[in-house]
C-alpha positions in Angstrom: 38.9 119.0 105.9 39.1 115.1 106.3 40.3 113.0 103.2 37.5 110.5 103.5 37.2 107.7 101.1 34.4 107.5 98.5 32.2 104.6 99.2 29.9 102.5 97.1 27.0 104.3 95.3 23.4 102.8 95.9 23.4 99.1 95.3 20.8 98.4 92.8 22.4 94.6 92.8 24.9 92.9 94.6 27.6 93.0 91.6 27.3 96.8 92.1 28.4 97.0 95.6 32.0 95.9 94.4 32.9 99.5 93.4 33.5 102.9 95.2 33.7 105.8 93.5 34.9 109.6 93.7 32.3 111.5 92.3 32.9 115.3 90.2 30.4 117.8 90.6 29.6 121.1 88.8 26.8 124.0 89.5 23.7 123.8 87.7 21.3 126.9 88.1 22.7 127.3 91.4 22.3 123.7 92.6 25.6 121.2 92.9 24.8 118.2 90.8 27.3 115.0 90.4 28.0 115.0 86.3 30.6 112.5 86.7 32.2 109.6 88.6 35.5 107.7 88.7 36.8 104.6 90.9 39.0 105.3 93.5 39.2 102.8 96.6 39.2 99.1 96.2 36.3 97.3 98.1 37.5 93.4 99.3 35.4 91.8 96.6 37.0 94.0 93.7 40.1 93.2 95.2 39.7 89.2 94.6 38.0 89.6 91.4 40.9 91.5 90.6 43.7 88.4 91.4 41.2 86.0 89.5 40.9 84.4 93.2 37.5 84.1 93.4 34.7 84.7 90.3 31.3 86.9 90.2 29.3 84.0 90.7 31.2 82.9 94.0 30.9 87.2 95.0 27.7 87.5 94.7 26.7 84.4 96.6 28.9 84.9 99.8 27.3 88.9 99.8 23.8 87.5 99.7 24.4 85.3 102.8 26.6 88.3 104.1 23.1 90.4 104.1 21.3 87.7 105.6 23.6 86.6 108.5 25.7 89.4 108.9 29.3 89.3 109.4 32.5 89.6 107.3 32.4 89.0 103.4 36.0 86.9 103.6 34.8 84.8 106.2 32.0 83.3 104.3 34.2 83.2 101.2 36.5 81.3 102.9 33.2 79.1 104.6 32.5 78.6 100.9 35.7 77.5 99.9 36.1 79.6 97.6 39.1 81.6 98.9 41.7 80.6 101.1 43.2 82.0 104.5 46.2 82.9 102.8 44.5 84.5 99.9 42.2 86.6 102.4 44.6 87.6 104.5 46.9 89.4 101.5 43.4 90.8 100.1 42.8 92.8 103.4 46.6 93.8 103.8 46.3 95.2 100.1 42.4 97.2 100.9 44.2 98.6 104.5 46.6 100.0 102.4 43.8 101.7 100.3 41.4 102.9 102.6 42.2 105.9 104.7 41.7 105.2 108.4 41.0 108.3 110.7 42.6 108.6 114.3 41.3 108.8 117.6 42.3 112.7 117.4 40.0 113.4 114.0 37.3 111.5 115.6 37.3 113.5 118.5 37.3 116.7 116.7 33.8 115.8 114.7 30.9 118.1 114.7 28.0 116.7 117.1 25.5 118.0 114.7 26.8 115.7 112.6 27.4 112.6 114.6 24.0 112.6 116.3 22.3 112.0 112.5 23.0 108.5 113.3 20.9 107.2 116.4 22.6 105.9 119.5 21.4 102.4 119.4 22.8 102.2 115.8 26.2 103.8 116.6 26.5 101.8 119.3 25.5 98.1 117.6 27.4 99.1 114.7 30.6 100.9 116.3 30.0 103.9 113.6 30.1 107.4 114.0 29.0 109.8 111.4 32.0 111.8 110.1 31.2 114.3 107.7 27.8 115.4 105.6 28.2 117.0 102.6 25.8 119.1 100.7 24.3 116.8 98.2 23.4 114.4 100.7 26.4 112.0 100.9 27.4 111.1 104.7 31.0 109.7 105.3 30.5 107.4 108.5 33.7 105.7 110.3 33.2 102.0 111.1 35.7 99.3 112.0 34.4 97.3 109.2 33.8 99.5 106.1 32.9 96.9 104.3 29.7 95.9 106.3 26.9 96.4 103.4 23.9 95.5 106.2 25.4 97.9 108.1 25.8 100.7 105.4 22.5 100.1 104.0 20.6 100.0 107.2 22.4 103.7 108.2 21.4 104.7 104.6 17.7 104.1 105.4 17.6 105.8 108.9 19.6 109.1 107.9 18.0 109.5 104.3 21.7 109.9 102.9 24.3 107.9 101.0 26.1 106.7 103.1 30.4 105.8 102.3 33.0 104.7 104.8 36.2 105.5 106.9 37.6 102.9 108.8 38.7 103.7 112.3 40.1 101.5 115.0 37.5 99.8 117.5 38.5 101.1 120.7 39.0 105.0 119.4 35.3 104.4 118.1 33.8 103.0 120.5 35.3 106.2 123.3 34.1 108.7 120.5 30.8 107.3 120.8 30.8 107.6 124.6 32.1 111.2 124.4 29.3 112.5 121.7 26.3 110.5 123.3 27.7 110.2 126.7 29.1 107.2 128.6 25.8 106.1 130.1 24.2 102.5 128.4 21.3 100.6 129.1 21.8 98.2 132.1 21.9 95.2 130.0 24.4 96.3 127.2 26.7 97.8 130.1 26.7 94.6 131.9 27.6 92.8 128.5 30.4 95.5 127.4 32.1 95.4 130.7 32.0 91.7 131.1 33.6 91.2 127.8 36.1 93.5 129.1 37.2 91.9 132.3 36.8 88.2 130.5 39.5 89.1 128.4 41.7 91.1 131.0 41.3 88.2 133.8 39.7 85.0 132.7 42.2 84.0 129.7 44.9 86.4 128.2 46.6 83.9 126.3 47.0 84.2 122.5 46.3 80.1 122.2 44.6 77.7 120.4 40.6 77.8 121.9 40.4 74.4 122.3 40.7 74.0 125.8 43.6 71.6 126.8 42.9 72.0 130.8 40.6 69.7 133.0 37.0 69.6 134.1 37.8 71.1 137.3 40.0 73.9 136.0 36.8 74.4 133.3 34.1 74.7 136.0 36.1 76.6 137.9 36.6 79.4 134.8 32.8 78.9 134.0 32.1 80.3 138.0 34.4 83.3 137.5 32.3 86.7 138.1 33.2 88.0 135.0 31.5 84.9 133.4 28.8 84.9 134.9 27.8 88.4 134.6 28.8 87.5 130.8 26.0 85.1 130.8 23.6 87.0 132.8 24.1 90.1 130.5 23.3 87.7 127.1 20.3 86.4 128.9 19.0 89.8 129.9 19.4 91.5 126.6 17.9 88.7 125.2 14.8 89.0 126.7 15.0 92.6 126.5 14.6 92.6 122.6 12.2 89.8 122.6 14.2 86.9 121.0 13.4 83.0 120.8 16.3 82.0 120.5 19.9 82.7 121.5 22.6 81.3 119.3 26.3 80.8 120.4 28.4 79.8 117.4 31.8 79.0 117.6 34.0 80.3 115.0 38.0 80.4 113.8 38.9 82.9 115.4 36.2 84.2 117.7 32.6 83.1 118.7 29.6 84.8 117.7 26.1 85.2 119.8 23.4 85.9 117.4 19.3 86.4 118.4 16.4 85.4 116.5 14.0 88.6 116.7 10.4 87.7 115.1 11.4 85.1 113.5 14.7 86.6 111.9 18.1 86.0 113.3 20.4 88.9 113.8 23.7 89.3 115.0 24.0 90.4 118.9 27.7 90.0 120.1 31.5 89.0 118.7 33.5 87.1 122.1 37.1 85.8 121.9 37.6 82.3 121.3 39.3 81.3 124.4 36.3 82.8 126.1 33.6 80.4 124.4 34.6 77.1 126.7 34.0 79.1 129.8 30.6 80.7 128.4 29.6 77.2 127.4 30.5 75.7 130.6 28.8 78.1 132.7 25.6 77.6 130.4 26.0 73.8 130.9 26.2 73.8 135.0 22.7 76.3 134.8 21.1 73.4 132.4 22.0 70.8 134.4 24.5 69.4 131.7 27.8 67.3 131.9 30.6 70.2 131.5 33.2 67.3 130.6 31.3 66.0 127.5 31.8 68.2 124.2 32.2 65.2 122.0 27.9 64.6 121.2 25.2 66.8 121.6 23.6 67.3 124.7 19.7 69.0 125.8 18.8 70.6 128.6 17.0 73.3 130.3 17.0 76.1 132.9 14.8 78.9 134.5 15.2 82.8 134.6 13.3 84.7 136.6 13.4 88.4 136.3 10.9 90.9 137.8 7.4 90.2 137.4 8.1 87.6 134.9 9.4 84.1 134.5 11.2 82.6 131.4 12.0 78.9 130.9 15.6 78.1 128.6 15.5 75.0 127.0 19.3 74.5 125.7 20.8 72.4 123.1 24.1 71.8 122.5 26.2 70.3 119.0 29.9 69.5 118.7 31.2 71.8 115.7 34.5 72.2 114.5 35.9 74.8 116.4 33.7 74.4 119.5 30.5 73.5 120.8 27.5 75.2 119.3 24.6 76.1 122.1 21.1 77.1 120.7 18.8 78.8 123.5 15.1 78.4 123.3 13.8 81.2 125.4 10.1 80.3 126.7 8.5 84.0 128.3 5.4 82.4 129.9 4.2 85.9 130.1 4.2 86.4 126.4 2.9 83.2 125.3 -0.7 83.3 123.6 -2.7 80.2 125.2 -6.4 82.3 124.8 -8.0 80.8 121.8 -10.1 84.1 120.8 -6.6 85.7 121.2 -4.7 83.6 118.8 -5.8 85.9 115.3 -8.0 83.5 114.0 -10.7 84.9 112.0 -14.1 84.3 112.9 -15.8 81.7 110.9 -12.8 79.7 111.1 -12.2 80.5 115.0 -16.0 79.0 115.5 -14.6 75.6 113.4 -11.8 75.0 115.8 -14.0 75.6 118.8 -16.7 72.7 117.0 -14.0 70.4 116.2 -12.7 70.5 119.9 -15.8 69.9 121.4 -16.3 66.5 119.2 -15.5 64.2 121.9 -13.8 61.6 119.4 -12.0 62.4 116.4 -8.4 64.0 115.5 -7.0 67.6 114.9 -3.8 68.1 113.2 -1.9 71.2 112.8 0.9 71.6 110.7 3.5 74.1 110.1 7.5 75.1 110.0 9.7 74.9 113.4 8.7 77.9 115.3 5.4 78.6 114.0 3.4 77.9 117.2 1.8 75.2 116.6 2.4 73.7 120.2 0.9 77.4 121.6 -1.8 76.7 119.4 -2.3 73.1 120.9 -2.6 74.3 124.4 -4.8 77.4 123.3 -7.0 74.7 122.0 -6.7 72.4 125.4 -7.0 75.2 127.7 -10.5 76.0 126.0 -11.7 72.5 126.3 -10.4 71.8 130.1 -12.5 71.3 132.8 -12.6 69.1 136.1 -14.8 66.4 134.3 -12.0 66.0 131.7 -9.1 63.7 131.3 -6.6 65.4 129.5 -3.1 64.0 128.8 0.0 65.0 127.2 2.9 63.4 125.6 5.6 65.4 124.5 9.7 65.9 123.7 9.8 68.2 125.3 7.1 69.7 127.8 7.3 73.0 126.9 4.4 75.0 128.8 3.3 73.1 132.4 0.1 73.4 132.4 -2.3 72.7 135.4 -5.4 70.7 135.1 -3.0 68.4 132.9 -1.6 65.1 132.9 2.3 66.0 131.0 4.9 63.5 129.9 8.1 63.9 128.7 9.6 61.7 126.4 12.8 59.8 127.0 14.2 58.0 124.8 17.5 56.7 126.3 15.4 54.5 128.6 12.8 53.5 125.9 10.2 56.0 127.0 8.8 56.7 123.6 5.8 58.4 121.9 4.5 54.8 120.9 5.3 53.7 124.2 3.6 56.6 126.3 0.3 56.2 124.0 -0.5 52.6 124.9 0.3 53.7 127.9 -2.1 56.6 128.2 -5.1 54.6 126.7 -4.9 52.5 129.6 -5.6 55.7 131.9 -9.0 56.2 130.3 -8.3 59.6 128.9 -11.0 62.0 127.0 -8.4 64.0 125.7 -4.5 63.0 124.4 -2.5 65.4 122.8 0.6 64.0 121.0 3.6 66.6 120.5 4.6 65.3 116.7 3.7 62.3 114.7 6.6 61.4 113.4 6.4 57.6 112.5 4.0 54.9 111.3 3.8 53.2 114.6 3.0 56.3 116.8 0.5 57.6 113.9 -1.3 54.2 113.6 -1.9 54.5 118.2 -3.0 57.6 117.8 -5.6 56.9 114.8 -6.6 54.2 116.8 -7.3 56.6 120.0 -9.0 58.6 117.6 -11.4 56.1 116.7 -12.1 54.9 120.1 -13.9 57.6 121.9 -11.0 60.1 122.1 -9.9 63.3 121.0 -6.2 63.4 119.6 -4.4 66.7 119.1 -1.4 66.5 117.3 1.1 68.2 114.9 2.4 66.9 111.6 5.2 67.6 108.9 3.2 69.3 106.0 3.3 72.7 103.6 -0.6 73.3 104.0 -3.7 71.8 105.1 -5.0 70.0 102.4 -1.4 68.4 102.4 -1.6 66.8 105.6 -3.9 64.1 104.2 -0.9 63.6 102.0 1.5 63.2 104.5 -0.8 60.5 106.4 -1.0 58.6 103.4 3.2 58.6 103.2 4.0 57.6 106.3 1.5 54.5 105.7 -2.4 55.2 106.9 -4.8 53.9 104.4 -7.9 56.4 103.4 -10.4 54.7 105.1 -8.8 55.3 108.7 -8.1 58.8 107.2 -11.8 60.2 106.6 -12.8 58.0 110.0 -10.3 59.8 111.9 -9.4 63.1 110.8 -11.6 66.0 111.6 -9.6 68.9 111.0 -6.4 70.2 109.9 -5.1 73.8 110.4 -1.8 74.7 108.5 -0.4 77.7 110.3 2.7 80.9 109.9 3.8 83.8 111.9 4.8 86.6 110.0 6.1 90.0 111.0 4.1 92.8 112.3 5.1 96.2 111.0 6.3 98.4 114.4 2.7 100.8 114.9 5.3 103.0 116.2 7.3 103.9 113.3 5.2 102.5 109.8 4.6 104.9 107.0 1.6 105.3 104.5 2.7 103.7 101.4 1.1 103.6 97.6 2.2 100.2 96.5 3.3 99.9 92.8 0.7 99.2 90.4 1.3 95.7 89.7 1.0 95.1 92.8 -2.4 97.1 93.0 -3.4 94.2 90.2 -2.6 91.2 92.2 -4.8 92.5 95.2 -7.7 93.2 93.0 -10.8 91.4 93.8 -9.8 91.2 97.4 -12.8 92.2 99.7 -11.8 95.5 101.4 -9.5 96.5 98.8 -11.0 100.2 98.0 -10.8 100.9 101.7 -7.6 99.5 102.5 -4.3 101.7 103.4 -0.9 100.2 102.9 2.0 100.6 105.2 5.7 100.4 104.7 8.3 99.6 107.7 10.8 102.7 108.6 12.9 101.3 112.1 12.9 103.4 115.6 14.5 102.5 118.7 11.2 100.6 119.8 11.7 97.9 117.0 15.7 98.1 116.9 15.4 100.0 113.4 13.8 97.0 111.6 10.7 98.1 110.8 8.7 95.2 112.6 7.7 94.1 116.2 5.9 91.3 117.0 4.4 88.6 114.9 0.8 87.8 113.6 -1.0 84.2 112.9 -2.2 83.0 109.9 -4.2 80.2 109.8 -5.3 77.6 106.7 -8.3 75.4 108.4 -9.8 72.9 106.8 -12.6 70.7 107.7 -13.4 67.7 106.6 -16.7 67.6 104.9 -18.4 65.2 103.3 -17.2 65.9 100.3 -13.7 66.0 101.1 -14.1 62.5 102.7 -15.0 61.0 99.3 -12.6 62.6 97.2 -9.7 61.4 99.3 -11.4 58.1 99.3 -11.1 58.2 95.5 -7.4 58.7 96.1 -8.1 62.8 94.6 -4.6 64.4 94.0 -3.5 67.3 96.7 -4.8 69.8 94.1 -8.1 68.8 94.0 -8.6 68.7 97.8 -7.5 72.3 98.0 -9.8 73.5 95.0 -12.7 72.0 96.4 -11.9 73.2 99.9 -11.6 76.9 98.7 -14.9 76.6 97.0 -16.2 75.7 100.5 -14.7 78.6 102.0 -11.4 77.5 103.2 -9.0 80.8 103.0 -5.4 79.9 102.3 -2.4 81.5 103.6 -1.5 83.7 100.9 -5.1 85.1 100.9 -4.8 85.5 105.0 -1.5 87.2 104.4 -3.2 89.4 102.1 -6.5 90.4 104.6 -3.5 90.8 107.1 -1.6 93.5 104.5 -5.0 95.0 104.1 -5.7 95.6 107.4 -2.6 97.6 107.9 -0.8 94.7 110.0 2.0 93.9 107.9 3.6 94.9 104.9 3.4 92.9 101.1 7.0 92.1 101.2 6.4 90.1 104.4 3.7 88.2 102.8 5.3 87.6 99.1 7.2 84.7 100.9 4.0 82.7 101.4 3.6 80.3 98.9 1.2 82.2 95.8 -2.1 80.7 95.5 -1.4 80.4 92.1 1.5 77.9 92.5 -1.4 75.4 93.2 
């Protein structure tokens, strides 16, 4: 029988996850029942408080942004400053020391009843193999990193057990895996396993600093190496595969990480050497079109994938860091973008005020919302209802994301003094019906395009604001008097994307009765059923898969027009828009939740309506 350690109990808070505990049981009418607990193994964090290195305060900080971005609990301590290398590095000698660790000869004697409780896909991101399940529901689980509380939590969830840790080396895990589940992977994880493999075997097998000392040539030469390549290929697939945005490659101490953002939600994808990241970002940099030599400023540029019956553009930005050069990915699947305006989730009445305020054939339509919330999808949605042969439609934009025909594109350049504010006076002199601007981001650009807006053209835009009644706000800041507002502006749409739960996998679910209170007086509420996310394979075991619109549209009525000619406060714009019929995000979350599309939680991190 294996001595496994006794892991942390369910974590009501984060101070509680400090702890692990061997629990004492006794017979009750026939039923094993725990009746008492004692601490056994030290976790890292009860290690440091222990030393006085670090305090609660400092913990329970670095384990909240542990949960949110994944990786080790020291690292972000020492990211923090709270803790230093030294410090660390004699905590986690003093926790190996506690923690039994199994060998590659008691992993390979395991039950396989046992180790299939945990899916493949999760064994396999996670390097854990389920270990032993005992018969009040606790399942010990080897992982390299015991101490992983996503991890731990996320296994809890799938397997309906508590879940406590062994530790295990990486390799012997990761050829248990293979021997219980078999050896065969999907086509894109293979690729990226076995390239990771040969990159450190025969690109770089030195144990130096990863700041690369050698020259250009030497670099692009690394960057065309097979293993490299496939390396970059197999990111790039996998990518796609689960849908992601955005590819992040951060460079760390001591490795680099390659993290994906997943509807909306970064998670962590892949752990590279160090003295693999210059070749990675080199290779990246020749597709992109970038100077491989220059890794002292930032750099943008962009590439194209094509893959079987699809197409996806890569727009790529790089940042000097401390340890390396940072690359963010913007993947742009032209198949998946939404450019139908009846497809775009709009409800009705409010879809039938976009389509009114598009046909005006002067006038301006601003939508505003957070970086990534489509507001540039929604733009060309908009144009692509509106365009037709008889039409002048021009764009001007940093960058051009979509290439659309039937329209007149420009992308901004700055280093030459191609600007937004240049490009506008510009495009009025090419007697255009439409011009769509990609951000208004200073007086001088907003003051052209007002302009436009009152001469005979209409101006589609985006803008920096928290909701729609606040983009009159945010005109007035940057310096546009109220007048040439309510001449000007004839609609603003504030727009989100939030999570849709997977239909694969949700659950019925009862909410809580206070919540039950805050939904009352909702249309639809007696009808409504509530879901909760589970996780399958089909949405990587989160729970969600894909992402819904919500829209706040506002028209500018009469009304409105006076009020902000009064100078009326934000408040009183948004009162007397709701009263005539404008629905505000949190209430759109809500229809959303009630339709069975989403869950509550997703929508509690809307602003409440009744912050306002």
């Amino acid at each position: 029988m294996l001595e496994p350690r006794r892991g942390t109990p369910r974590r009501d808070g984060l101070a509680s996850s400090l702890l692990n505990i061997q629990r004492h049981h006794e017979t009750v009418e026939g039923k094993k029942v725990v009746t008492s607990v004692t601490f056994k193994h030290s976790l890292l964090g009860e290690i440091l408080i222990r030393h006085s290195w670090i305090s609660m305060p400092q913990l329970n900080a670095a384990l909240a942004k542990q949960k949110q971005d994944g990786g080790y609990l020291g690292e972000h301590l020492v990211g923090m400053g709270a803790l230093s290398r030294g410090q660390l590095a004699e905590a986690l000698a003093e926790q190996r020391c506690e923690v039994p660790e199994l060998s590659a000869a008691d992993l390979s004697s395991l039950s396989p009843k046992v180790t299939r409780m945990i899916p493949e896909a999760l064994a396999r991101r996670f390097n854990a193999l389920a270990v032993e399940r005992e018969d009040d529901g606790c399942l010990t689980v080897a992982m390299e990193n015991p101490g992983d509380l996503t991890a731990l939590d996320l296994l809890g969830q799938i397997t309906g057990c508590h879940v406590e840790a062994v530790r295990a080396q990486s390799g012997d895990l990761a050829a248990a895996i293979d021997n219980f589940y078999g050896t065969q992977l999907t086509g894109e994880s293979k690729i990226g396993e076995q390239t990771l493999e040969e990159i450190s075997l025969e690109v770089d097998t030195s144990e130096e600093e990863p700041e690369y000392q050698g020259s250009t040539s030497d670099l692009a030469a690394s960057a065309e190496e097979t293993p490299v390549v496939r390396l970059v290929e197999g990111l790039f697939k996998e990518a796609v595969k689960k849908r992601a945005s955005d590819i992040h490659l951060e460079a760390e101490e001591h490795n680099s990480s390659v993290r994906i953002r997943v509807d909306g939600v970064l998670q962590r994808l892949l752990t590279i050497p160090s003295r693999m990241h210059p070749a990675v970002v080199s290779r990246i940099k020749i597709l992109s079109g970038l100077d491989i030599a220059e890794r002292r400023l930032p750099q943008d540029g962009r590439c194209r994938l094509k893959f079987p019956g699809r197409q996806v553009d890569v727009r790529v930005s790089t940042l000097p860091t401390v340890h390396g050069e940072k690359l963010v990915m913007r993947l742009l699947d032209k198949t998946q973008s939404v450019h139908d305006l009846d497809a775009m989730g709009l409800d009705e009445r409010d879809l039938l005020r976009f389509k009114e305020a598009l046909q005006e054939s002067y006038g301006m339509i601003l939508l505003t919302g957070p970086t990534g919330s489509g507001k540039t999808s929604s733009l060309y949605a908009g144009m692509n209802f509106i365009i037709d042969p008889s039409r002048n439609i021009v764009t001007v934009e940093d960058p051009v994301e979509y290439e659309q025909p039937g329209i007149g594109q420009v992308q901004i350049k700055s280093s030459i003094g191609l600007t937004f504010a240049g490009c506008l006076r510009a495009i009025l002199r090419q007697d255009p019906n439409v011009i769509m601007v990609g951000e208004m981001r200073d007086l001088e650009t907003t003051q052209i395009a007002i302009r436009a807006a009152l001469t005979g053209h209409l101006v589609l835009s985006t803008i920096h604001a928290n909701n729609a009644p606040a983009v009159v706000s945010r005109l007035a800041d940057i310096g546009i008097p109220p007048y040439l507002i309510t001449a000007a502006l004839n609609l603003a749409i504030a727009q989100r994307l939030i999570r849709r739960l997977c239909p694969d996998c949700k659950q019925p679910h009862q909410p809580e009765p206070e919540i039950l209170k805050t939904l009352a007086g909702y249309e639809g509420i007696e009808q409504a059923s509530f879901y909760e996310p589970t996780g399958c394979a089909r949405c990587n075991f989160t729970g969600y898969r894909g992402r819904a619109g919500l829209f706040e549209v506002m028209p500018l009525s009469g009304k409105l027009k006076r009020m902000i000619q009064a100078g009326a406060p934000e408040g009183q714009l948004r009162q007397t828009a709701r009263e005539e019929g404008m629905r505000t995000l949190y209430e759109q979350g809500i229809y959303k939740v009630l339709a069975g599309l989403t869950s509550f939680e997703e929508v509690l991190s809307l602003p409440s309506d009744k912050d306002k």
